[in-house]
C-alpha positions in Angstrom: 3.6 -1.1 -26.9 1.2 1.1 -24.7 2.3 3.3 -22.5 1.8 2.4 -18.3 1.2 5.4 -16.1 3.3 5.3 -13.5 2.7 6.6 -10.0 4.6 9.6 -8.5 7.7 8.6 -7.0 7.6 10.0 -3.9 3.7 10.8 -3.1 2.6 7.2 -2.6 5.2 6.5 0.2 5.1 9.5 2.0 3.5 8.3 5.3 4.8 4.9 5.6 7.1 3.7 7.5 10.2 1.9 6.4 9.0 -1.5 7.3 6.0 -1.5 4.4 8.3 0.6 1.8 8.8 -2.6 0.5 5.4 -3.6 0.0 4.6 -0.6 -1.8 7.4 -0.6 -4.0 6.2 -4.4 -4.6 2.8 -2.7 -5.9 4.6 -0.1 -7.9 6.4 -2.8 -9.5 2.8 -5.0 -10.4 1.8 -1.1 -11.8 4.7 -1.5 -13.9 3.8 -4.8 -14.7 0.4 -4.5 -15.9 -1.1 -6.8 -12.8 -2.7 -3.8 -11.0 -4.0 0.0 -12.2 -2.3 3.1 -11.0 -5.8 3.6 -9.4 -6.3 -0.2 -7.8 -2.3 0.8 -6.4 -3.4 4.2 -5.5 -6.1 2.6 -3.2 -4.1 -0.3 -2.1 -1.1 2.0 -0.4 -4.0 4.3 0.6 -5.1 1.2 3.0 -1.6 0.8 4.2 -1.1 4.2 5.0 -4.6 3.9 6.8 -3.4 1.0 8.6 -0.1 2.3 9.9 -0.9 5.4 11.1 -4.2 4.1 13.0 -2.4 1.5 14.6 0.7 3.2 15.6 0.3 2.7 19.2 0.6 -1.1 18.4 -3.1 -2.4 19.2 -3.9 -4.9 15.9 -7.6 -4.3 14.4 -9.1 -8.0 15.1 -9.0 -10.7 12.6 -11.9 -11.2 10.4 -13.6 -14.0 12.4 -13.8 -12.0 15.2 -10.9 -13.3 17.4 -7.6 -11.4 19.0 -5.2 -13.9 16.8 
């Protein structure tokens, strides 16, 4: 059986708040799954991180089509 890196426990939710924990520990587990890389995760809580702390003030980026929904 080959051996899946794992990502550092702490570093990858440091800077995001408790409300998307979850999701990241949801990537960590596809990591340990084999359905993601440790660098596709790496990148994917990267963009949450992003996310949260640009939009702390609570203004949403707008939706792909262009509208506020």
């Amino acid at each position: 059986m080959a051996h899946i890196d794992q990502l550092s426990a702490g570093a990858p939710v440091a800077g995001i708040a408790e409300p998307h924990q979850s999701t990241v520990a949801s990537i960590q587990r596809a990591v340990g799954l084999g359905l993601f890389s440790v660098v596709e995760a790496e990148l994917m809580i990267d963009r949450i991180r992003a996310l949260v702390t640009t939009h702390t003030a609570g203004v949403l980026p707008d939706s792909p089509d262009g509208t506020d929904t």
